[in-house]
C-alpha positions in Angstrom: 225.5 130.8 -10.6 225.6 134.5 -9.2 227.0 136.8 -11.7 230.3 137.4 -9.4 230.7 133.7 -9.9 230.6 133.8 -13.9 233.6 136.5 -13.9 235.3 134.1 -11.5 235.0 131.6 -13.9 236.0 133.5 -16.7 239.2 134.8 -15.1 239.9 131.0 -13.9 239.5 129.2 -17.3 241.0 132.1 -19.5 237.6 132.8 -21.1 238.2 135.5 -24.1 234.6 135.7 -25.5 231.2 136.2 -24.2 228.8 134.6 -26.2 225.1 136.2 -25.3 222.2 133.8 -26.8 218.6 134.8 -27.3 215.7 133.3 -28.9 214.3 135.2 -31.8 210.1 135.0 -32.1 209.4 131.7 -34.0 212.0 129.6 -31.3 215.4 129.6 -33.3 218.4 130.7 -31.0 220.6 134.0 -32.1 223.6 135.2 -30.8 226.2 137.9 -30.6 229.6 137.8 -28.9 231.9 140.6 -27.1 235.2 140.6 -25.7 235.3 139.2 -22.2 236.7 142.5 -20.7 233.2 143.8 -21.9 231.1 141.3 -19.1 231.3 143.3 -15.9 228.9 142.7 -12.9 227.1 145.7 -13.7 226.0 143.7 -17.1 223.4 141.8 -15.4 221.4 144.6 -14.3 221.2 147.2 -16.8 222.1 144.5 -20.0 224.3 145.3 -22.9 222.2 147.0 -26.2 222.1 145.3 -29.6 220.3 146.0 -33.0 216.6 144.0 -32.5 214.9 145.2 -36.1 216.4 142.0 -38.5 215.2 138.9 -35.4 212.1 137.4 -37.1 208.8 139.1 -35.6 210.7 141.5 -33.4 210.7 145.1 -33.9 210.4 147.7 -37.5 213.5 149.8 -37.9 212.4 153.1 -36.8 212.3 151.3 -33.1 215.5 148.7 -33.1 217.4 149.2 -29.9 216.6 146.4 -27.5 219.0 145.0 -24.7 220.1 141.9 -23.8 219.8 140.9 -20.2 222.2 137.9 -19.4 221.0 135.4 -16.9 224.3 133.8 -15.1 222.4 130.9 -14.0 222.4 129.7 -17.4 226.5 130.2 -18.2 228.6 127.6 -19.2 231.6 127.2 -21.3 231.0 126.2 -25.1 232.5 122.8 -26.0 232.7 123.3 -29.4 234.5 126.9 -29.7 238.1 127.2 -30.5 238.7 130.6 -28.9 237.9 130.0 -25.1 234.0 131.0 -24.9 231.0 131.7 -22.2 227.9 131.0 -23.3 224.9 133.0 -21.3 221.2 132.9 -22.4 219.7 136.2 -22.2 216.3 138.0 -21.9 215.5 141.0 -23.8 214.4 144.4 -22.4 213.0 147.3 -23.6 216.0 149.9 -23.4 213.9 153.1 -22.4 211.4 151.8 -20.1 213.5 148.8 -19.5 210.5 146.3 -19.1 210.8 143.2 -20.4 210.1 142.8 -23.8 206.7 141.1 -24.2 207.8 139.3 -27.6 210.8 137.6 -25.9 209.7 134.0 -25.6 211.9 133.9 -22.5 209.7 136.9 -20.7 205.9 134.5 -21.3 207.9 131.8 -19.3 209.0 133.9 -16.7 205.5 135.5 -16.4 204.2 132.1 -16.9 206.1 131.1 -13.4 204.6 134.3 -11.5 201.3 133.6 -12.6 201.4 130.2 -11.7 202.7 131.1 -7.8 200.0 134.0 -7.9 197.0 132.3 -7.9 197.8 130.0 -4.7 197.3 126.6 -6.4 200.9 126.3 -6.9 204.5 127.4 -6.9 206.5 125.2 -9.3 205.4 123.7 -12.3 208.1 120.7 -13.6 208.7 119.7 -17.2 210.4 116.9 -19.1 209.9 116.9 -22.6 211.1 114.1 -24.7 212.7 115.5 -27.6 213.3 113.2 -31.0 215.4 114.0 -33.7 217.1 112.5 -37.0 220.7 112.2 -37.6 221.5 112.3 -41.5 224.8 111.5 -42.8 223.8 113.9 -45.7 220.7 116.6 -46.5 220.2 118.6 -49.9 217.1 120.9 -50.7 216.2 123.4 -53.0 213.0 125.9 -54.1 213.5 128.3 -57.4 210.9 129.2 -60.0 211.9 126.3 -62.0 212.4 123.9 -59.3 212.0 122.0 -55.8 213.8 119.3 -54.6 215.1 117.9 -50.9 217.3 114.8 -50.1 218.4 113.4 -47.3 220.8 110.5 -46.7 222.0 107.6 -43.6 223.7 105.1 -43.8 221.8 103.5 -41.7 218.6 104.2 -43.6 216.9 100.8 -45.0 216.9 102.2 -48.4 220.5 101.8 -48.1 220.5 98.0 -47.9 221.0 97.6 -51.6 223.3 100.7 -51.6 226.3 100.3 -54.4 229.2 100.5 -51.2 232.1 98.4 -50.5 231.7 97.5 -48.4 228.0 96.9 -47.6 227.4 95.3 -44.3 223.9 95.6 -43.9 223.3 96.1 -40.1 219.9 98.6 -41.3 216.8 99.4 -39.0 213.6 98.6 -41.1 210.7 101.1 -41.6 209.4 101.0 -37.7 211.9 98.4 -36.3 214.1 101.1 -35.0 213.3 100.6 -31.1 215.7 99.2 -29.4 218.1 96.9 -31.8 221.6 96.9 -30.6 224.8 97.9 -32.4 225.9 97.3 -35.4 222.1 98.4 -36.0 222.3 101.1 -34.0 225.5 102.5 -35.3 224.5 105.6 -33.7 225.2 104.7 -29.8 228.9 106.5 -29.1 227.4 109.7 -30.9 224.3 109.7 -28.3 226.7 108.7 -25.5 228.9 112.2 -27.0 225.7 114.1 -26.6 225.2 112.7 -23.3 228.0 113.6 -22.3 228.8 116.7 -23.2 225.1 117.8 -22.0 226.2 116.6 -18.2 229.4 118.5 -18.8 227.4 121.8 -19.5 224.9 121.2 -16.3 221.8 119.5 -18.3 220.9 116.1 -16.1 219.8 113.1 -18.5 218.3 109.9 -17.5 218.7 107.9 -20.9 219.2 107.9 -24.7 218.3 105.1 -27.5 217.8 104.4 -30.7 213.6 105.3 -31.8 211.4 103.8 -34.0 212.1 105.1 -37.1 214.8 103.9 -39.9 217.5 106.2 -41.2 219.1 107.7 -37.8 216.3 108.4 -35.6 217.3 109.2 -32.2 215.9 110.4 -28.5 217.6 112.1 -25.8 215.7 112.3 -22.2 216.1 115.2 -19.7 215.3 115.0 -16.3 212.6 117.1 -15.3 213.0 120.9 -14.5 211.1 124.0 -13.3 209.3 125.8 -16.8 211.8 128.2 -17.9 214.6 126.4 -16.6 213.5 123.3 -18.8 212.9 125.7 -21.7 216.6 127.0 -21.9 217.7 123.5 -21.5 215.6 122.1 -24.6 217.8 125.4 -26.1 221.2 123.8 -25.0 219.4 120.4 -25.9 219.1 121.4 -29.9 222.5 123.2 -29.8 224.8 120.5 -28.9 222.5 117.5 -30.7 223.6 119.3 -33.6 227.2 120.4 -32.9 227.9 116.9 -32.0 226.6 115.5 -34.9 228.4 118.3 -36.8 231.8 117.6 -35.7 231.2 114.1 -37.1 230.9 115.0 -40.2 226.7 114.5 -39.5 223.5 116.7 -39.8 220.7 116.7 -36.8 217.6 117.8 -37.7 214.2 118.2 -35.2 212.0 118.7 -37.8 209.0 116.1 -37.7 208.5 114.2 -40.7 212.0 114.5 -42.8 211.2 110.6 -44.2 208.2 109.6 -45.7 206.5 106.2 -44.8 208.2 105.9 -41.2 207.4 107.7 -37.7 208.2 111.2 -37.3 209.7 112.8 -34.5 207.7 114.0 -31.6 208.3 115.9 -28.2 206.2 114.3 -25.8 205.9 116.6 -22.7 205.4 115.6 -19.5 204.8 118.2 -16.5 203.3 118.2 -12.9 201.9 121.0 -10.4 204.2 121.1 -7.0 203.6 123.1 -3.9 205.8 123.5 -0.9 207.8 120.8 -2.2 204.8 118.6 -2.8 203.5 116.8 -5.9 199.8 118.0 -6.5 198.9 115.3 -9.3 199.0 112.0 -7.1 195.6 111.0 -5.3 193.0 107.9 -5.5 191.7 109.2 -8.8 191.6 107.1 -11.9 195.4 106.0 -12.2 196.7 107.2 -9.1 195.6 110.7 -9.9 194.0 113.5 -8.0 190.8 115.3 -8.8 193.2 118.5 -9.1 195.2 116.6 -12.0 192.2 114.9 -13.5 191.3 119.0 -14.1 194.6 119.8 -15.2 193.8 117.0 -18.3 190.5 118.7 -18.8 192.0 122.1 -19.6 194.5 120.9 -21.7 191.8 118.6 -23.1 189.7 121.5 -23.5 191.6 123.9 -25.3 193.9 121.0 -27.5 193.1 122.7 -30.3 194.5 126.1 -30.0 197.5 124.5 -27.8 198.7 122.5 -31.2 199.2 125.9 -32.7 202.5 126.4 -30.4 202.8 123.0 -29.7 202.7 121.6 -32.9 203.3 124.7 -35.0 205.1 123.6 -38.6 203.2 122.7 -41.8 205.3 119.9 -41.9 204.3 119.2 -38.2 201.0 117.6 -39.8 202.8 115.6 -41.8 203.4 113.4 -38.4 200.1 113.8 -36.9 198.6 111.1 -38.8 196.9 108.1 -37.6 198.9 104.7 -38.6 202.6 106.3 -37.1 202.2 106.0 -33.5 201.3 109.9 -33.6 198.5 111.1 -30.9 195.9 112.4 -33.8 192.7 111.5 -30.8 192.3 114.3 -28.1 191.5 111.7 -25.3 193.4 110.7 -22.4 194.2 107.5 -20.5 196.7 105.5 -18.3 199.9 103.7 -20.3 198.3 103.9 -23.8 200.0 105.6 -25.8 197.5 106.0 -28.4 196.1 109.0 -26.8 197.2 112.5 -26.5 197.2 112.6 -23.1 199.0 109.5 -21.0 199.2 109.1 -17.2 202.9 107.4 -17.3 202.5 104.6 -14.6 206.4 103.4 -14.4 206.4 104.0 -10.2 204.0 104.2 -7.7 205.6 107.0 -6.0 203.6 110.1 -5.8 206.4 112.7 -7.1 206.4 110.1 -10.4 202.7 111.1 -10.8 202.6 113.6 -13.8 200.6 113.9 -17.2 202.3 113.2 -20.8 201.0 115.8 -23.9 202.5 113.5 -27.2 201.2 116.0 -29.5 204.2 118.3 -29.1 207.1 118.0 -31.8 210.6 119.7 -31.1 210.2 122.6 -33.5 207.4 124.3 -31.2 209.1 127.1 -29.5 209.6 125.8 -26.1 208.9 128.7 -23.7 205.6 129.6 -25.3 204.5 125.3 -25.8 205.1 125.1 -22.2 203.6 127.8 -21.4 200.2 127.7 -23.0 200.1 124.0 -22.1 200.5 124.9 -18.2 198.0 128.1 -19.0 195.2 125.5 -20.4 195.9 123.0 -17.3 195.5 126.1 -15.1 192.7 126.8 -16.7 191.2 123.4 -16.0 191.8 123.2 -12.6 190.6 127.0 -11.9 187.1 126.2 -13.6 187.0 122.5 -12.4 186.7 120.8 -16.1 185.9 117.4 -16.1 188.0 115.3 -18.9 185.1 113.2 -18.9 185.9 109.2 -19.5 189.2 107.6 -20.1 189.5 105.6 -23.5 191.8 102.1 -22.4 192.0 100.7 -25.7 193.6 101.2 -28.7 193.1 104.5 -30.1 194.4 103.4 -33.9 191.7 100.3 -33.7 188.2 101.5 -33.2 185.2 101.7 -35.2 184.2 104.2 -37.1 181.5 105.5 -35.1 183.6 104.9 -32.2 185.8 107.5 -33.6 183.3 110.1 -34.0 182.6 110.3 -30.7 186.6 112.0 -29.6 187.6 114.7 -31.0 190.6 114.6 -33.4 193.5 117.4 -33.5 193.9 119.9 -36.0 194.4 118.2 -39.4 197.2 121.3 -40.6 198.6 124.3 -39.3 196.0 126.4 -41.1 193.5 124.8 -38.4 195.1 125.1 -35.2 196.1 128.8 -36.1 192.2 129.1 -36.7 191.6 127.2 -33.5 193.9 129.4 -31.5 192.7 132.7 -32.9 188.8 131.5 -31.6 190.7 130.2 -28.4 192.9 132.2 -26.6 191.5 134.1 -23.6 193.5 131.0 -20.7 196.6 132.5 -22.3 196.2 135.8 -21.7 195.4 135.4 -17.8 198.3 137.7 -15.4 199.5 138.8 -18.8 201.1 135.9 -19.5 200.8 136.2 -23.6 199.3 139.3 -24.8 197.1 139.9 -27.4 200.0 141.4 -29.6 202.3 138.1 -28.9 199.2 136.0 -30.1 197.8 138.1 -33.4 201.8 137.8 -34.0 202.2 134.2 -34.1 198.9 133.9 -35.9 199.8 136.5 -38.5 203.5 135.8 -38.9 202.5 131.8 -39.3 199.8 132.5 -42.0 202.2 134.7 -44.0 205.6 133.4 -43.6 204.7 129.6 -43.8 200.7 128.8 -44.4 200.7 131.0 -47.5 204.5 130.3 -48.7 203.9 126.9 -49.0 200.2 127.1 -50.5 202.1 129.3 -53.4 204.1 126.9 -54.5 204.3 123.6 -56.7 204.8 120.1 -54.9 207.1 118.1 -56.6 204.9 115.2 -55.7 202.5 117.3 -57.7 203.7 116.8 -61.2 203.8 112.9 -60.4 199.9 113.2 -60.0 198.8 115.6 -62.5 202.0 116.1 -65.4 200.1 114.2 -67.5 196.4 115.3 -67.3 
């Protein structure tokens, strides 16, 4: 939509709020709202100004103006608002210089997109991540001096089957039996088809929903693929009504990876393809269908797997999924259908625009506009300096011998590592100033200080099971 258009549609549908969202640096969305009279055309130049100094890894005090610059192509009317509401997603500027803020997530996609159009290999680069998440009929946690505790609760988990309910029917998924039982096992079907739903309604195209592996209310909604940054907002709009949905049922969603121990966690397996001129670059007569220009896009991401896990996968409790035995990619290798590695060439169609290369080591808290971004910086990478992946592996990645698994390199085994990895690796990112060196000794510091070292401070509770009594 132009911006002329959004006003239409305010006056049209009665709209009497404007709800301006923004990501803040680690990937969670924040939002302030005006009065619809405020909006004018003149908005979407020159933004509107808001206090920046209290969004996480933003800007001290003593520098706290910013503006927000609203994008109309990403307005739609909120479904879950009382008061008649616009939603627009929003950019940040600088308000003296008015550059683009070089923090803003939403500002490395954009210059992301430039860079990948600059250097003549390409002009579009699609993504279609694959975003899991639980759905919990109930969730309690706690951390004091004296304490730490969490809970969570389904009805459909299968530590409900001896559950004390009347009455009990006992239509539960088992650990790892999750994929695909129909209802009454999946109880969860009309809340997907909601989401659905009310995704299409706000301009987000899905191709399918379903049950995953997992017991206790694990769930996955596909998006149709989309340019970068559009795909990015979308994964925003994705999380926002996944858990409003679930909210106004009297449920919890939650992306993070491993909420249940002993069953699969949730991943965010990312698929993406180079295009030019309206033509896929990634089909050829390569291994799988491939081209020698999309075997090199595997061997940059290959390459630099490492430091990519540190957006990609960028939670301590991230690593609590990539372990091997869970259908989690823990082997930096790559081959066709198996989905054992970290890198799959899906071969569902032989049709060359199909032809596109799946990352499984993602999990839906990474900040989407900076995951995508480094992982189409290392693929750029690849292809620029012509890295060979080397071999495929066509077996089973979970199944090999020992010194068979020596020979492929694993990823990081927690977040303290892959920060470590990224910190020795990051020089592809910071090509046509895509990150800068302040956006990455950011991320590195705010992780080791506001998560890394948080957590290493304090007790485990499964901690006093091990050592109360020594």
């Amino acid at each position: 939509m132009l911006p002329q258009e959004v006003l239409a549609i305010i006056a049209e549908k009665n709209i009497r709020i404007v709800d301006f969202k923004f990501q803040d640096f680690p990937g969670t969305w924040q939002h302030f709202s005006v009065p619809s009279h405020v909006l004018e055309e003149s908005t979407f130049s020159d933004g509107i100004g808001f206090d920046g100094s209290s969004i996480r890894g933003w800007k001290a005090i003593n520098e706290s103006d910013m503006l927000v610059l609203p994008d109309p192509a990403t307005a739609f009317v909120d479904p879950f608002l009382r008061v008649p509401t616009i939603s627009i997603t929003c950019s940040i500027l600088d308000p003296i210089t008015k550059q683009p803020y070089t923090r803003d997530p939403r500002n490395v996609a954009a210059k992301c997109e430039e860079y990948i159009k600059s250097t003549g290999i390409a002009d579009t680069a699609f993504f279609g991540p694959e975003a899991e998440f639980f759905v919990f009929d109930s969730v309690r946690f706690g951390q004091e001096a004296n304490y730490a505790m969490y809970e969570v609760d389904s009805a459909e988990g299968i530590w409900n089957s001896d559950a004390d309910s009347d009455p009990n029917l006992g239509h539960r998924p088992r650990h790892k039996e999750g994929y695909f039982p129909v209802p009454p096992m999946d109880s969860l079907q009309d809340l997907r088809s909601e989401m659905v739903t009310t995704l299409l309604d706000v301009g987000v195209d899905v191709e399918a929903h379903h049950h995953e592996v997992s017991t206790g209310g694990q769930c996955e909604i596909d998006m149709r693929y989309a340019p970068l940054l559009r795909m990015a907002d979308q994964v925003m709009i994705y999380k926002y009504i996944v858990k409003n949905v679930a909210h106004a049922h009297g449920k919890t969603a939650t992306f993070m990876p491993k909420p249940v121990f002993g069953d699969n966690g949730s991943g965010m397996h990312v698929h993406s393809s180079l295009w030019k001129d309206g033509k896929p670059l990634f089909a050829g007569d390569r291994y799988a269908g491939l081209s020698e220009m999309g075997l090199h896009y595997i061997g940059g991401i290959l390459k630099h797997g490492a430091a990519l896990i540190a957006f990609c996968a960028p939670t301590t409790n991230s690593y609590k999924r990539l372990v091997p035995g869970f259908e989690a990619p823990v082997n930096l290798a790559y081959s066709q259908r198996n989905r054992s590695a970290s890198l799959r060439i899906p071969m569902y169609s032989p049709s060359p625009k199909a032809k596109r290369v799946e990352f499984r080591c993602p999990d839906p808290t990474c900040n989407p506009y900076y995951a995508f971004s480094a992982i189409a910086m290392a693929g750029l990478d690849g292809i620029i300096n012509r890295i060979d992946p080397g071999d495929p592996v066509d077996k089973d990645l979970y199944d090999l011998d020992p010194e068979e698994v020596a020979d492929i390199p694993q990823v990081p085994g927690s977040l303290e590592d892959a920060i470590k990895a990224l910190e020795d690796d990051h020089q592809f990112l910071l090509r046509g100033d895509v990150f800068t060196e302040d956006v990455i000794e950011t991320w590195i510091r705010y992780k080791r200080e506001a998560e890394i070292e948080a957590l290493r401070l304090r007790p485990h509770p499964y901690e006093f099971f091990l050592y109360y009594d020594c």
